[in-house]
Rosetta silent file (secondary structure, phi, psi, omega in degrees, C-alpha in Angstrom):
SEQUENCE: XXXXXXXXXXXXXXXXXXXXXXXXXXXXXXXXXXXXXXXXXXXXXXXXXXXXXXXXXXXXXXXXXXXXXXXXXXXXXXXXXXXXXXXXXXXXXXXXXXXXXXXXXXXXXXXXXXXXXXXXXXXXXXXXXXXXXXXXXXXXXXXXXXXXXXXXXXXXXXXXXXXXXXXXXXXXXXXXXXXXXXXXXXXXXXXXXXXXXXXXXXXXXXXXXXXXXXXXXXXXXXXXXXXXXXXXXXXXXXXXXXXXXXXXXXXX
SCORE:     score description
SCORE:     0.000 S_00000001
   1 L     0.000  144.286 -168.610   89.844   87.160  105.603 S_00000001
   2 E  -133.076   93.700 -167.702   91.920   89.819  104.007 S_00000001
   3 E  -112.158  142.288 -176.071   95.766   89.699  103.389 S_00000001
   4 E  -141.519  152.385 -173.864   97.629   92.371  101.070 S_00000001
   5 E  -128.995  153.175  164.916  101.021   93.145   99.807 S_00000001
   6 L    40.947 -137.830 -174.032  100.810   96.916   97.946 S_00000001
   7 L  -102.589   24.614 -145.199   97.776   97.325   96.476 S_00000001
   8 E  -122.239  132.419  166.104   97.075   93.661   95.498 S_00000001
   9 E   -95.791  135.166  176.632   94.195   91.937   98.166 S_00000001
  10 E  -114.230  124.633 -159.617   93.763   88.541   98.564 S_00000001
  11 E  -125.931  145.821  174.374   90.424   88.742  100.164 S_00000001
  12 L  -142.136  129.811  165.696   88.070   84.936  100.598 S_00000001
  13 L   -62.024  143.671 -170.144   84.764   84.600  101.753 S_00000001
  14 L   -59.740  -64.481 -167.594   84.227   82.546  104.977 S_00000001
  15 L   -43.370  -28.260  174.601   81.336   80.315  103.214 S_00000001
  16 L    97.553 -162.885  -11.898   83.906   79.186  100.731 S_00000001
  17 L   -87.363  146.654  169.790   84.380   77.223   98.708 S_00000001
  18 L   -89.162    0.487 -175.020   87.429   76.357   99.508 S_00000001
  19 L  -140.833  174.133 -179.807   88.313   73.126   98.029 S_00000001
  20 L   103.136  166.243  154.680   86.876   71.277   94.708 S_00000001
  21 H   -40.006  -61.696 -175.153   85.982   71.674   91.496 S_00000001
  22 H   -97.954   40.943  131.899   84.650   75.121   91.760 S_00000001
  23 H   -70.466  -81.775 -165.925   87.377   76.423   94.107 S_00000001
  24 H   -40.347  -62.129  176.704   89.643   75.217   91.615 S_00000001
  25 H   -72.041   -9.778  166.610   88.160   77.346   89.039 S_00000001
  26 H   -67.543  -76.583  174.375   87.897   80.306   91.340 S_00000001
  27 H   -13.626  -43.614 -165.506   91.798   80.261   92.015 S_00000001
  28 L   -66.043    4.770 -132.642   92.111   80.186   88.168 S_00000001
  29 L  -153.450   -2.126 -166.828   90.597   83.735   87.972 S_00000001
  30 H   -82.942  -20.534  153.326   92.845   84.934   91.145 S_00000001
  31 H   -25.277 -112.992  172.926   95.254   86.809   89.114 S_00000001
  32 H   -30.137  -75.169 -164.444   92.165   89.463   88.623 S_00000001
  33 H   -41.391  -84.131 -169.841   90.288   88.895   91.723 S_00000001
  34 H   -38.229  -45.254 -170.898   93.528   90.040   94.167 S_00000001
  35 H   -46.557  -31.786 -139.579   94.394   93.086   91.106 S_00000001
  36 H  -115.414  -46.287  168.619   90.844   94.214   91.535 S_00000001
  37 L   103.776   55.189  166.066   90.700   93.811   95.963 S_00000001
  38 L  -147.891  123.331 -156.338   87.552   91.049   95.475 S_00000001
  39 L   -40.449  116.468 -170.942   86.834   88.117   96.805 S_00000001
  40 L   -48.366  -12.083 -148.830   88.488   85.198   95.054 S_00000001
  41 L  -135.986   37.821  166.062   86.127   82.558   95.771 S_00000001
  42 L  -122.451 -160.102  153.690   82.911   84.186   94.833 S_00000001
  43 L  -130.506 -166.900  165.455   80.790   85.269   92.451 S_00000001
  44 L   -95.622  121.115 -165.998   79.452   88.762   92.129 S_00000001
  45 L  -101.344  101.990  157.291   76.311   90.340   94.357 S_00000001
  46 L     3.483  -37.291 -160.693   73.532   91.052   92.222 S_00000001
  47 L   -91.699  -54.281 -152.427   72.881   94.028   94.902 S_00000001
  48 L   -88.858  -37.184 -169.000   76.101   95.638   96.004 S_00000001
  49 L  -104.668   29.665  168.669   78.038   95.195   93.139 S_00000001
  50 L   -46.781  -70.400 -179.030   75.145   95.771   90.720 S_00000001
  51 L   -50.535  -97.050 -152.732   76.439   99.574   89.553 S_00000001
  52 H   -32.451  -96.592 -149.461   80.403   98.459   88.981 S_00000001
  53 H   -81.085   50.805  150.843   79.975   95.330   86.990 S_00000001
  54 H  -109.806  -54.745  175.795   77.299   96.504   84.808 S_00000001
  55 H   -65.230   -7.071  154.582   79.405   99.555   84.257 S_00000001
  56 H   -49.687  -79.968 -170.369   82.509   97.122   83.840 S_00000001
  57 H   -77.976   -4.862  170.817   80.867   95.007   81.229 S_00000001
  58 H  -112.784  -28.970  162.389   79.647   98.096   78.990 S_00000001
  59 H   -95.346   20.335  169.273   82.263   99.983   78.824 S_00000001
  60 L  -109.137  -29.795 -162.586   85.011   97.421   78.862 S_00000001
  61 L  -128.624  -14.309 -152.945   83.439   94.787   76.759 S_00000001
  62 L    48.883   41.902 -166.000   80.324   96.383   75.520 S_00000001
  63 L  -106.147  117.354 -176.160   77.996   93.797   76.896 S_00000001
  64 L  -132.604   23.311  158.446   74.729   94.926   78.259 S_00000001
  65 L  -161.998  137.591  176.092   72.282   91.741   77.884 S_00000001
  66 H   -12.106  -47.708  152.444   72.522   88.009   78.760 S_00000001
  67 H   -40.690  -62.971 -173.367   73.326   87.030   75.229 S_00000001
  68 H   -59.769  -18.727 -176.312   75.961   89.209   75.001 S_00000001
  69 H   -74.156  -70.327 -166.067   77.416   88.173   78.212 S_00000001
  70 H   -25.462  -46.387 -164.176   76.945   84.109   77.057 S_00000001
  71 H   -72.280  -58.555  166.345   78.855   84.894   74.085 S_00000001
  72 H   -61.531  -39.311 -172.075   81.624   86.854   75.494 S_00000001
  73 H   -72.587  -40.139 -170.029   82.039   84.305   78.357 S_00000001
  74 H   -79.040   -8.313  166.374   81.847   81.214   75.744 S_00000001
  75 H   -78.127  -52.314 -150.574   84.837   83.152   73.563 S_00000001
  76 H   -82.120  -15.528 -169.589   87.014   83.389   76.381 S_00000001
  77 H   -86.587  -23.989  168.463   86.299   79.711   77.426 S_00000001
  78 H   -53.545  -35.365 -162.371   86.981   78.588   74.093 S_00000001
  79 L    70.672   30.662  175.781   90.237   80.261   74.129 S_00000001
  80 L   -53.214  -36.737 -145.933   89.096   82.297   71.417 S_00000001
  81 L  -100.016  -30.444  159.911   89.920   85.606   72.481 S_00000001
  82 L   -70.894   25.253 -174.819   93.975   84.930   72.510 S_00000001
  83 L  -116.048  -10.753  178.918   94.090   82.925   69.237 S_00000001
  84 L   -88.850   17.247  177.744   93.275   86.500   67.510 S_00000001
  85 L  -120.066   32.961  157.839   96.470   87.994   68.487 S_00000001
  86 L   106.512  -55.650 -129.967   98.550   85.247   66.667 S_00000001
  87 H   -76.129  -12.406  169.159  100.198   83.666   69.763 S_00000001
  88 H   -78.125  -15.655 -175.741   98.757   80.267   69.518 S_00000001
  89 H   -97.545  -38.471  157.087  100.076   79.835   66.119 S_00000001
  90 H   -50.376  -45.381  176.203  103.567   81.204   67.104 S_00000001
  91 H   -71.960  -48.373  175.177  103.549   79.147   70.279 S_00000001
  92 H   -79.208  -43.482 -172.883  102.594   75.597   68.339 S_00000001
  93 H   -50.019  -63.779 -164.626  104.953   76.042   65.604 S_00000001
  94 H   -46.757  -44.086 -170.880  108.093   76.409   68.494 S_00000001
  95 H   -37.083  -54.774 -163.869  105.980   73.671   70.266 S_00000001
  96 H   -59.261  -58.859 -179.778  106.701   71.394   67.111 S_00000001
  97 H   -60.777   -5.923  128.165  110.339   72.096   66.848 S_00000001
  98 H   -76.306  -15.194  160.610  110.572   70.895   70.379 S_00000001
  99 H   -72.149   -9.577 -153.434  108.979   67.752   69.632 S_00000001
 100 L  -107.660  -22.578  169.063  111.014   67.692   66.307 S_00000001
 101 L   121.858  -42.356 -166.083  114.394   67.395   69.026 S_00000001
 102 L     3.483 -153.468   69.157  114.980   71.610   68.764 S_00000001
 103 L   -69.092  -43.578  171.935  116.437   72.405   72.106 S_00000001
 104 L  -151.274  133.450  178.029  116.458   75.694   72.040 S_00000001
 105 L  -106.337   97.929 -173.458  114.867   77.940   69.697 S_00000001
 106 L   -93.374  171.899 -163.696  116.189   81.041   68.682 S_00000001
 107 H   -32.748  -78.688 -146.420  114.473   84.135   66.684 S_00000001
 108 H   -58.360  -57.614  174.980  116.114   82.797   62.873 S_00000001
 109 H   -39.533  -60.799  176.710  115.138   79.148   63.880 S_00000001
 110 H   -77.000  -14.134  178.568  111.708   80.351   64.531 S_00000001
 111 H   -71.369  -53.016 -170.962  111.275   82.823   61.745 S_00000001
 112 H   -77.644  -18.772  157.757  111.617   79.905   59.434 S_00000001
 113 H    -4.449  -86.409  170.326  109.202   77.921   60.999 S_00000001
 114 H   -23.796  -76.706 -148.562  106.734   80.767   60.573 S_00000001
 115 H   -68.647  -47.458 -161.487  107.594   81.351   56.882 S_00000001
 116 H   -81.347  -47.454  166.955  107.469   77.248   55.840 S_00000001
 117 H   -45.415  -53.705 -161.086  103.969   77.356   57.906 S_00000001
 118 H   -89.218  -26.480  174.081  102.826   80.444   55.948 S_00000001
 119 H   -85.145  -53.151 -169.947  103.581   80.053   52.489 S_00000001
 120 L   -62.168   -5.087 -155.968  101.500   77.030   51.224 S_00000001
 121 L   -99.852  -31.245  175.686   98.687   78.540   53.295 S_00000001
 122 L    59.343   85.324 -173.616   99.324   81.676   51.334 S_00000001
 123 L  -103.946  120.791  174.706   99.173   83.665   54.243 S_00000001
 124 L   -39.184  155.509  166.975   99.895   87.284   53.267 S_00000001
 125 H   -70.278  -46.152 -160.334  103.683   88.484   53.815 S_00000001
 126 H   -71.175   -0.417  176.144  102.565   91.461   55.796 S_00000001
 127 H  -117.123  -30.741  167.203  100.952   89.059   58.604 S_00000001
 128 H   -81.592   17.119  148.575  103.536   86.846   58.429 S_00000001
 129 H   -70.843  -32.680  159.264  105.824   89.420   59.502 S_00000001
 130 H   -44.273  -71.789  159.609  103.526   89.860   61.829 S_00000001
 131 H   -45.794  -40.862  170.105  104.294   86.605   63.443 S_00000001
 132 H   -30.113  -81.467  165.821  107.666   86.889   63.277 S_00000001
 133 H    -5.760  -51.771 -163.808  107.304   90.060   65.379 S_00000001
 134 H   -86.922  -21.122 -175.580  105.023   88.639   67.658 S_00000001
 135 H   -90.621  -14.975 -175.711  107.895   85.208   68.215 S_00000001
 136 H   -74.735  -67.116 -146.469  110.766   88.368   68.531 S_00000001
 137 H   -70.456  -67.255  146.168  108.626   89.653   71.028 S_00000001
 138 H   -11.124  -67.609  175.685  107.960   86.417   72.954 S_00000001
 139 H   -87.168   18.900  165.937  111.610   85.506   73.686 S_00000001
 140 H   -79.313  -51.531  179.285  112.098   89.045   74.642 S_00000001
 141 H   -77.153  -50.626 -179.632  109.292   88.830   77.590 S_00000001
 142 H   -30.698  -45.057 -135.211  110.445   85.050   78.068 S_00000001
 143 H  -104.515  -27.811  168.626  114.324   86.238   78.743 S_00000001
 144 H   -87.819  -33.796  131.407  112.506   88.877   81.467 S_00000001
 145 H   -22.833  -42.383  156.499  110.689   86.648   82.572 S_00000001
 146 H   -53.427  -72.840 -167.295  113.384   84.187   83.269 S_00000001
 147 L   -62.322    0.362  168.541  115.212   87.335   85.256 S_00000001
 148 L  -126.183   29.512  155.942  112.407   87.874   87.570 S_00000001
 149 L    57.988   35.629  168.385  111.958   84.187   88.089 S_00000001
 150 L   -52.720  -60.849 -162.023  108.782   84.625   86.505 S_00000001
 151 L  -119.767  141.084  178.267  109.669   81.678   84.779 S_00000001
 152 L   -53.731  123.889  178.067  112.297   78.726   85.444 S_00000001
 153 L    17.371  -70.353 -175.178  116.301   79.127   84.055 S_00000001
 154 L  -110.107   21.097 -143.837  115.541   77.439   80.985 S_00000001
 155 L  -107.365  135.385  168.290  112.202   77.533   81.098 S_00000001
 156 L   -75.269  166.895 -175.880  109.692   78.726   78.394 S_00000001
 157 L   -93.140  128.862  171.931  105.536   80.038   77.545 S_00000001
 158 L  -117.174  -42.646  166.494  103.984   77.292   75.683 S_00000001
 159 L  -150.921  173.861 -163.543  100.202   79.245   75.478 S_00000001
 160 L  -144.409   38.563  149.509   98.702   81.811   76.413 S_00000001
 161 L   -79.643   -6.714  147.512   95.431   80.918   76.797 S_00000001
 162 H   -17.779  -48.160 -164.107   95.461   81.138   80.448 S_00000001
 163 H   -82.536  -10.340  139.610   94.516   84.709   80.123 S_00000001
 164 H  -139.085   43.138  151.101   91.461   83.911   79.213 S_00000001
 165 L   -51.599  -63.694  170.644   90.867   81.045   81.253 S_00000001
 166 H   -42.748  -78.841  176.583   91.291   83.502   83.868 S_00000001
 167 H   -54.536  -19.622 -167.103   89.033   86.124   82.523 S_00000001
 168 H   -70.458  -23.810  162.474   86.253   83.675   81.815 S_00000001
 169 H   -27.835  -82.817 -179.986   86.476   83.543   85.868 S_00000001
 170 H   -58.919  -34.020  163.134   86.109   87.308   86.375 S_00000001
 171 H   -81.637    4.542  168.538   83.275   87.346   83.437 S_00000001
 172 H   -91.746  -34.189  165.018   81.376   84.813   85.335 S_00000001
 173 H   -65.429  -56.936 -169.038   81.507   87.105   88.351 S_00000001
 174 H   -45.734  -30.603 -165.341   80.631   90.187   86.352 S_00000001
 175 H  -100.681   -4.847  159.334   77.899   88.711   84.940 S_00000001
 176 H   -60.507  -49.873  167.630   76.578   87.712   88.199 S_00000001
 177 L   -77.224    2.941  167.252   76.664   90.884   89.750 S_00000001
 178 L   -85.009  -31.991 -173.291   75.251   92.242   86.760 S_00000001
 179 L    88.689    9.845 -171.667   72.515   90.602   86.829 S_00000001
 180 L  -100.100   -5.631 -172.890   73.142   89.224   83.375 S_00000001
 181 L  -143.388  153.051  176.655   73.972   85.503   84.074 S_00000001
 182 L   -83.266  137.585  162.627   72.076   82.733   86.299 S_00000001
 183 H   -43.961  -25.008  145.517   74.278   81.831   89.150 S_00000001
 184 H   -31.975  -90.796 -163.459   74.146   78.249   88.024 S_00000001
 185 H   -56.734  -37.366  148.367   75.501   78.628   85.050 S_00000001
 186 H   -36.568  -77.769  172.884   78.124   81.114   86.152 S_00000001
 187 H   -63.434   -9.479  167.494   79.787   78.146   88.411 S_00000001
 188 H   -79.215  -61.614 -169.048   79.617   75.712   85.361 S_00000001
 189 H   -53.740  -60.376 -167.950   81.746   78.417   83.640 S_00000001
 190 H   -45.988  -51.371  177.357   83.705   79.254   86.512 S_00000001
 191 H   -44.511  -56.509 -151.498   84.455   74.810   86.716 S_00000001
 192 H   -82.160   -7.859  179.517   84.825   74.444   83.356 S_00000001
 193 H   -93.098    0.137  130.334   87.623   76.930   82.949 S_00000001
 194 H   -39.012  -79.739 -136.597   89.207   75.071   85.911 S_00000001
 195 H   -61.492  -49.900  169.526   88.726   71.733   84.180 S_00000001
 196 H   -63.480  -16.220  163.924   90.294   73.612   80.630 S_00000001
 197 H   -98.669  -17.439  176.108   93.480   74.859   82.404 S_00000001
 198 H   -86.569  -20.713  165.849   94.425   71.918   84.109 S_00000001
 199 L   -73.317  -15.160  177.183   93.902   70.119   80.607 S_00000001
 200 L  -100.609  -30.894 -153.881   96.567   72.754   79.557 S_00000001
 201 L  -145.403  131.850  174.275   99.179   73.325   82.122 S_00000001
 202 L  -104.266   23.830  156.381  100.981   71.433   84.788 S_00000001
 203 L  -163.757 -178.218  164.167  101.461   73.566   87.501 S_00000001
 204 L   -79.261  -14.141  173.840  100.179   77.303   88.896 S_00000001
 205 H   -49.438  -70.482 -167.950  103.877   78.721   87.893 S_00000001
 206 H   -74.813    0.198 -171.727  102.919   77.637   84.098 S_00000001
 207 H   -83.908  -67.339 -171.895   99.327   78.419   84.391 S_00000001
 208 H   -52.618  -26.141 -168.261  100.366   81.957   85.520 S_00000001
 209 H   -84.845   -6.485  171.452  103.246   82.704   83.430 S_00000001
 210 H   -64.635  -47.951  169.747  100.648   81.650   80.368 S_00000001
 211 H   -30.457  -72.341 -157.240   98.249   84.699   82.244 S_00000001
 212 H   -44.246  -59.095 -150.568  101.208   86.714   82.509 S_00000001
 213 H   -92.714  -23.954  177.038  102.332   86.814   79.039 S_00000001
 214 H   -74.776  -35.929  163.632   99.110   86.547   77.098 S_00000001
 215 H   -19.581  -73.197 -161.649   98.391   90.086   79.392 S_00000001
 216 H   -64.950  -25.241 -163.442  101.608   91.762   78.263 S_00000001
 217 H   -73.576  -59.945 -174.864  101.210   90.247   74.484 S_00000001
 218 H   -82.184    5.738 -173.151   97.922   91.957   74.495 S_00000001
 219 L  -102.493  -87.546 -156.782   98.897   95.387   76.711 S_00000001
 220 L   -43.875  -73.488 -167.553  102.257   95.691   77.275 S_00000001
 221 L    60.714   41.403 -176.570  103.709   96.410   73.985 S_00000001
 222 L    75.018   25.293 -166.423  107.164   95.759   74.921 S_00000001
 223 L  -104.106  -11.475 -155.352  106.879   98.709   77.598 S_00000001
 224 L    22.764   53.257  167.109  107.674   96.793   80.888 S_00000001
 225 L   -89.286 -166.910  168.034  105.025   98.769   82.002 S_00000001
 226 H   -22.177  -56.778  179.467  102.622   98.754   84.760 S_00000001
 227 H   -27.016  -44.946 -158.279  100.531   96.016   82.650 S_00000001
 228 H   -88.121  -43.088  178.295  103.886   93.902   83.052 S_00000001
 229 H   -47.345  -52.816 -167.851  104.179   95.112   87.001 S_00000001
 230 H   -65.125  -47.158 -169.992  100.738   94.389   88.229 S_00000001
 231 H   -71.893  -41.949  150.470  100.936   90.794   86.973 S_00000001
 232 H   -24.394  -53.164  160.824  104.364   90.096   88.496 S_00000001
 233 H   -69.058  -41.399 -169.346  103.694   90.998   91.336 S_00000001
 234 H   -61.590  -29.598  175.858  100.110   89.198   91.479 S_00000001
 235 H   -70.718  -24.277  164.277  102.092   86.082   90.460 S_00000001
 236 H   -42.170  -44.560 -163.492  104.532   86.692   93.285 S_00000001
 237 H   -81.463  -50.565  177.038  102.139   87.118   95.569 S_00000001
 238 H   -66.758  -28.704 -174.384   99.654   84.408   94.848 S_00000001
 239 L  -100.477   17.985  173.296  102.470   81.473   95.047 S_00000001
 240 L  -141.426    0.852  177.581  103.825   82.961   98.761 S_00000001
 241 L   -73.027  130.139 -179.253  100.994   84.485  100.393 S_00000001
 242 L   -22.855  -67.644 -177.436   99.867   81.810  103.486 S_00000001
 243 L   -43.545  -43.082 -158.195   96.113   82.153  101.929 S_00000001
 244 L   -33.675  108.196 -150.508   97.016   81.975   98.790 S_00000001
 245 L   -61.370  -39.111 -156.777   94.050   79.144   96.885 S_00000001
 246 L   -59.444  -32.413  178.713   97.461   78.386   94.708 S_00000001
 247 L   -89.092  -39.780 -170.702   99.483   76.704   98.031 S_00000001
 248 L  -108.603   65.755  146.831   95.949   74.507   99.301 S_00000001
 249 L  -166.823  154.515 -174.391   95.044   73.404   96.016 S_00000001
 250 L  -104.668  112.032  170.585   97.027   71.160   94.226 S_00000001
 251 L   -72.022  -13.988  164.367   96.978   71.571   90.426 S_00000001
 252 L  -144.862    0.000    0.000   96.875   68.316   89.418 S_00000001
């Protein structure tokens, strides 16, 4: 079955699955799968899609044997591959100052945050400017977010590890169709980064807008460019299309 808005497909294999564990973690990965016009609820075939996702994982990732695939799949499942662009340590400090009563945290509030986190740690100045930067930037995409109902009124990013929840999805297909991963082991990944977003996030709204913004954090650059288009719409799309894995699956 094949349903499309634009360019974005949401295409699912009859055989499924459609329900489950590994359903669940296919959906998580649906972001990419609809961007790319491939079946959400798959893996990748070894045959047809041999050429692409070999050429995929070497020049996007540089991975051209089963170790390297393991490795790169067990970073992204880790959440590994967002914690190097700062934003988990930007996002738990604000975290704390809403458990601390905050309400609302603006830029000054969080810049000291930052700074009383960074000095006994003796964190250079020039990266903790960096964080600042990176929490300026953050309620910037938040406040557009809000305006495209990305995100609820009041409602905030807490991580941004989604986005590579998500990818470890799409590198479990890749490495299928590569020929670089056992199919087994590929749906263990594909589960467990189900099993790790639902340990993070309470709904597909906060799962996605976690996608969304670790994307643009690492893309984007403040450009509200495509980067920031393509994912809007795929979250649009994924919470109203009939098909959509996001409407028959339940997130918790």
């Amino acid at each position: 079955m094949v349903c499309c808005h634009n360019d974005d497909k949401l295409i699912t294999s009859p055989r499924g699955p459609f329900y489950g564990p590994l359903a669940y973690g296919f959906a998580c990965g649906a972001h990419l799968a609809v961007h790319n016009n491939v079946m959400w609820n798959a893996l990748g075939d070894p045959v047809a899609d041999y050429e692409n996702y070999t050429s995929v994982l070497k020049q996007s990732w540089e991975i051209t044997t089963p170790e390297q695939w393991r490795e790169a799949v067990d970073h992204l499942l880790s959440g590994e591959n967002t914690a190097s662009d700062g934003s988990h340590i930007v996002l738990g400090l604000r975290a704390q100052l809403f458990r601390q009563g905050v309400r609302r945290v603006d830029l000054p509030t969080w810049r000291d945050a930052i700074v009383h986190w960074a000095h006994p740690r003796q964190v250079p100045v020039e990266v903790a400017g960096e964080l600042i930067n990176l929490a300026g930037a953050v309620l910037r995409y938040e406040a557009r977010f809000r305006a495209d109902r990305l995100l609820p009124p009041e409602g905030t990013v807490h991580s941004t590890v989604a986005y590579d929840f998500g990818r470890a999805v799409n590198m479990a297909r890749w490495g299928v169709g590569a020929r670089l991963a056992d199919p087994k082991h590929a749906e263990w990944c594909v589960v467990r980064a189900g099993s790790r977003a639902r340990d993070t996030y309470a709904s597909w709204q906060e799962y996605s807008a976690g996608y969304v913004l670790g994307r643009v954090i690492r893309f984007d650059d403040e450009q509200f460019s495509t980067w920031y288009d393509h994912a809007l719409r795929g979250h649009r799309f994924l919470l109203s299309e009939p098909g959509s894995p996001w409407l028959h699956l339940s997130f918790r």
